[in-house]
Structure formats: C-alpha cells, structure tokens
C-alpha positions, 0 to 999 in steps of 0.5 A, spaced: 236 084 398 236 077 400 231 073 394 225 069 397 227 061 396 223 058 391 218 053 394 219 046 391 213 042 390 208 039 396 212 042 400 207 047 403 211 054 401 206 057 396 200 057 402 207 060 406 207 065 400 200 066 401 199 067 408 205 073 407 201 076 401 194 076 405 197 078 412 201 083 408 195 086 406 190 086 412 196 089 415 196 095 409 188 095 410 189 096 418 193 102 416 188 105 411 183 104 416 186 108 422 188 113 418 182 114 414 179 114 421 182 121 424 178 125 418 172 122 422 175 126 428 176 121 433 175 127 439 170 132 439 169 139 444 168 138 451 172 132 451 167 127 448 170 121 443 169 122 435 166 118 430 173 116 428 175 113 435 171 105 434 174 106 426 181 108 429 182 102 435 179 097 430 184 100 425 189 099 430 188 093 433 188 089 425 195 093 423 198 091 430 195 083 430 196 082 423 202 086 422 205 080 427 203 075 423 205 078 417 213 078 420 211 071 423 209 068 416 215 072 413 220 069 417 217 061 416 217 063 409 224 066 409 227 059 414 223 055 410 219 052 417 213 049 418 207 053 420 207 048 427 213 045 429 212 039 432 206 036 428 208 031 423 200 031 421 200 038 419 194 039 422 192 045 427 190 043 435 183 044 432 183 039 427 185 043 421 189 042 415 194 047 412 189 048 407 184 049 411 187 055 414 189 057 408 182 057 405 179 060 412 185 066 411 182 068 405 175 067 405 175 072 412 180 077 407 174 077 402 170 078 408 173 084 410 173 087 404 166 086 403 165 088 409 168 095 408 166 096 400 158 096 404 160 100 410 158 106 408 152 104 406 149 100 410 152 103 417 158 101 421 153 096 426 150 093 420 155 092 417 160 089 422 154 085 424 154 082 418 160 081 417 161 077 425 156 073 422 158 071 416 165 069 419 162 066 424 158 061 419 162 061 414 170 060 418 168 057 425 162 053 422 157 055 428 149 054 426 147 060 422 142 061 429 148 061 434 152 066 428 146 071 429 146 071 436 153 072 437 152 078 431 146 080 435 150 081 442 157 083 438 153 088 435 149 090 442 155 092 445 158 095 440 152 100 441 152 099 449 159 102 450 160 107 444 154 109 441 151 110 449 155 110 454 161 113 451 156 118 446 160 117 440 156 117 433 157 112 429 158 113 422 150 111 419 148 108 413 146 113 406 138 112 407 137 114 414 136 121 411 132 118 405 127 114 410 126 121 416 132 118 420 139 122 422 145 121 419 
C-alpha cells in the first residue's frame, strides 16, 4: 500500500489533504443520499415518479461530481502537483487564492451538512432554498437580494417540474400536519 507523502511546510499539501478528506466525504454523503433515496420510492403505480427521484439524481450527481474531485485531488496530492498548473500566483482565474478555495470548500461542506441535518424538518424546497441562498452569500458573495432571488427561482423550478408537471411528492416539513396541511 503506497503511503501519502509527508507535505513540507508552505508548500500547500495539507489544503491538498483537505481537498481529499472533504471531497471524499461529499463523495460518501452523495452515495448515503441516493441510497436513502430509494426507500422514498423513486416510482410509483401507473408509471408515475416517487418522492425518491429528485433526492436520488441530486445523490447521484453530488456522488459522480465530487467522486471526480475526490480522485482528482488524490492524484495531485499523491504527485505532489499544484491545483493549477501553470499559475505562479496561486490564484484561480476568479482571483482566489488557495485558501480561499479551501475556506469556500469547507463552508459549502458545513452547508451541506446543515442543509440535510434540517430537511426533514423544514421540507426539501425549504431547505434547498436556504441552502442556494447561504451558498450563494456566503461563497459567491452575491447580495443577500440577488441571493434570494435566485433562491426564490431555484426553488420555483424545482416545484414547476417536480412537485407539477412531473406530480412528484416532495418530501414535506413536520408541521404541515401540525398547522391543517398534508404531509
């Protein structure tokens, strides 16, 4: 079994080593979260979409996407590369530095999270509002009325196509029942 190198200091490795933790991480949480998704049922009778589809493609996509930044930053971490080649500045084409991207890494990581630990509480359209929301202010550094706004129209759509056109039941919040709603 070949041993990870032992990062000197300044040289940027232990952010390397980060990128691989937390992309290995999303990696297993997108995994949990299409599995968990299939005991929504993902179809129902007569041909109709389950509660389980949105929840298994979103699954998916973060276990495919992050799984190819997992082996992406494995293999710059294992070959001791620089994230960007070729950029002497260590900044990114948007004007980041390395710990910026770090820091964006882990505060869309504790997003996430948060975003799951609240969904069943607060409902799927809720909580990926909040979440779009959060990421856009917080990451992208939009205006929190820009940030709501593409939140509003994330969230708008997610409803249009799956709760209406394709009928599928999104998984609700705790206290609809509580306040006269369905679940």
């Amino acid at each position: 079994m070949r041993r990870l190198p032992i990062p000197r200091p300044g040289s940027g490795a232990p952010a390397q080593y980060g990128q691989v933790v937390a992309f290995g991480v999303l990696t297993g949480l997108g995994g949990a979260v299409a599995v968990a998704a299939l005991s929504y049922g993902v179809w129902l009778d007569e041909g109709r979409v389950g509660a389980g589809l949105l929840p298994l493609v979103l699954g998916l996509l973060l276990l495919l996407t992050c799984g190819a930044l997992f082996a992406a930053a494995l293999r710059r971490a294992l070959t001791r590369r620089s994230p960007a080649p070729g950029t002497d500045s260590g900044t990114d084409p948007r004007g980041r530095t390395q710990a910026e991207r770090v820091r964006n890494l882990r505060v869309v990581f504790a997003l996430t999270l948060a975003m799951v630990a609240v969904l069943p509480y607060v409902g799927i359209l809720v909580a990926f509002g909040g979440y779009v929301t959060a990421v856009a202010t917080l990451v992208e550094r939009r205006p929190w009325y820009a940030a709501l706004a593409t939140a509003a129209a994330v969230v708008a759509a997610v409803h249009l196509v799956f709760g209406v056109l394709l009928g599928v039941p999104l998984p609700g919040w705790t206290l609809t029942p509580a306040i006269g709603g369905a679940p």
